[in-house]
C-alpha positions as CSV (number, residue, x, y, z in Angstrom):
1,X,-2.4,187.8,8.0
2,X,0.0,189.8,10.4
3,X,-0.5,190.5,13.8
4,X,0.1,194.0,13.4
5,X,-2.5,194.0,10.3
6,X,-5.3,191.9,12.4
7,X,-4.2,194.6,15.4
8,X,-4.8,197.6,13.2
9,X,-8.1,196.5,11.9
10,X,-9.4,195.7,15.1
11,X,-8.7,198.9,16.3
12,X,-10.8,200.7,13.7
13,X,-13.7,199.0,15.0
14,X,-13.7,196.3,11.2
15,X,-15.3,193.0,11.3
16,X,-13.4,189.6,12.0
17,X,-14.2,186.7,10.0
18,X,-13.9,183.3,10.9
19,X,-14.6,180.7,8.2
20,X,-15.9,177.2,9.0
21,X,-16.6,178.0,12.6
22,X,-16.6,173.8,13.6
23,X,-13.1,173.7,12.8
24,X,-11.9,176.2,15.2
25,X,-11.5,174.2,18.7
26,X,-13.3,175.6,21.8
27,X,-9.4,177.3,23.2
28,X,-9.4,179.1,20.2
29,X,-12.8,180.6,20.6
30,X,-12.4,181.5,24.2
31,X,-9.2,183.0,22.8
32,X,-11.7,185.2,20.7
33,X,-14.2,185.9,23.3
34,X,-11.6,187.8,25.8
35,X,-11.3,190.7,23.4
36,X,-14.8,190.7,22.0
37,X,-16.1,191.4,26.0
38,X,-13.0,193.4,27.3
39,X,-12.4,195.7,23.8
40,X,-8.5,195.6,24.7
41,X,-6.2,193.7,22.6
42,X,-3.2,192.5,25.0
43,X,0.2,191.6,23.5
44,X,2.8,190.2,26.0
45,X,5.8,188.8,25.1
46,X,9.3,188.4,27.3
47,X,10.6,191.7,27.3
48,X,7.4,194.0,27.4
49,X,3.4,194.0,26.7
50,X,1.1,196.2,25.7
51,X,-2.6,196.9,25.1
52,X,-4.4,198.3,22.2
53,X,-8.0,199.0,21.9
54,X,-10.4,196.7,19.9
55,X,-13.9,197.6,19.6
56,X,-14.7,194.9,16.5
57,X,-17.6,192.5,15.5
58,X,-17.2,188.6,14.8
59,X,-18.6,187.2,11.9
60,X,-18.9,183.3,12.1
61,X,-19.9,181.3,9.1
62,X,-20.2,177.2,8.9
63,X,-21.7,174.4,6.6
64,X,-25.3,173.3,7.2
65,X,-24.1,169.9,8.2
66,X,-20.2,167.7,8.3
67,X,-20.5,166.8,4.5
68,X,-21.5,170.5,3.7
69,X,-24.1,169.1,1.4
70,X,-27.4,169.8,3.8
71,X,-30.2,171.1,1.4
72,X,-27.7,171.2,-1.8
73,X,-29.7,171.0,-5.0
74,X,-27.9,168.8,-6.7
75,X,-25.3,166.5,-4.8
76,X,-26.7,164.7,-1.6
77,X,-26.0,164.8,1.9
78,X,-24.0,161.7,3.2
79,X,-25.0,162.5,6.9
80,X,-27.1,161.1,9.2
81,X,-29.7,162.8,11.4
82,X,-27.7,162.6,14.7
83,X,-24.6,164.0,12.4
84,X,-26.3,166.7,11.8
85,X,-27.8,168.1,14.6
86,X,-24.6,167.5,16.7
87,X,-22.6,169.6,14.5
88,X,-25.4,172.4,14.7
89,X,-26.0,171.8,18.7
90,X,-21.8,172.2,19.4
91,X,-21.6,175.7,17.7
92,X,-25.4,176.5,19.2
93,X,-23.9,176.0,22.6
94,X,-20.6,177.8,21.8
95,X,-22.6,180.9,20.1
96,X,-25.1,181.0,23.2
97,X,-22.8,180.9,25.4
98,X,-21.2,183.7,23.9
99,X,-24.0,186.3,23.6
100,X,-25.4,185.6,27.2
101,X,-21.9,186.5,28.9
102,X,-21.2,189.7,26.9
């Protein structure tokens, strides 16, 4: 998607999605966090920067477990216990850390 398009949507106060929230590494959601706490987009580059305003909620979705499988009614989970709640307890932590410092 464009910048100017993800800018734009922002700005009208619209949701951003991000899909598979374990794949996303922990720079890339601090990235995310900036704007959710300060509302201002910032756009720098060499010549000039600017700030727009960004008043938008995140929307995080993720599989139950690695394999995706957790729970499925018909295929079966390859993971192991410990798989499991590691993948759950690393996006916990992220998530938590998120809603107590905003």
């Amino acid at each position: 998607m464009a910048l100017w398009l993800i800018v734009r949507l922002l700005q009208w106060g619209k949701f951003f999605r991000l899909d598979e929230l374990p794949e996303f590494s922990r720079s890339v959601l601090e990235v995310m966090r900036q704007p959710l706490e300060d509302r201002i987009i910032s756009i720098s580059r060499a010549k000039y920067s600017t700030e727009y305003p960004a008043s938008f909620m995140l929307v995080a979705s993720m599989n139950p477990c690695p394999c995706g499988y957790y729970g499925h009614p018909k295929k079966k989970c390859v993971c192991n216990e410990y798989q499991r709640t590691h993948y759950i307890f690393e996006c916990q932590v992220d998530v938590i850390f998120w809603t107590f410092s905003t």
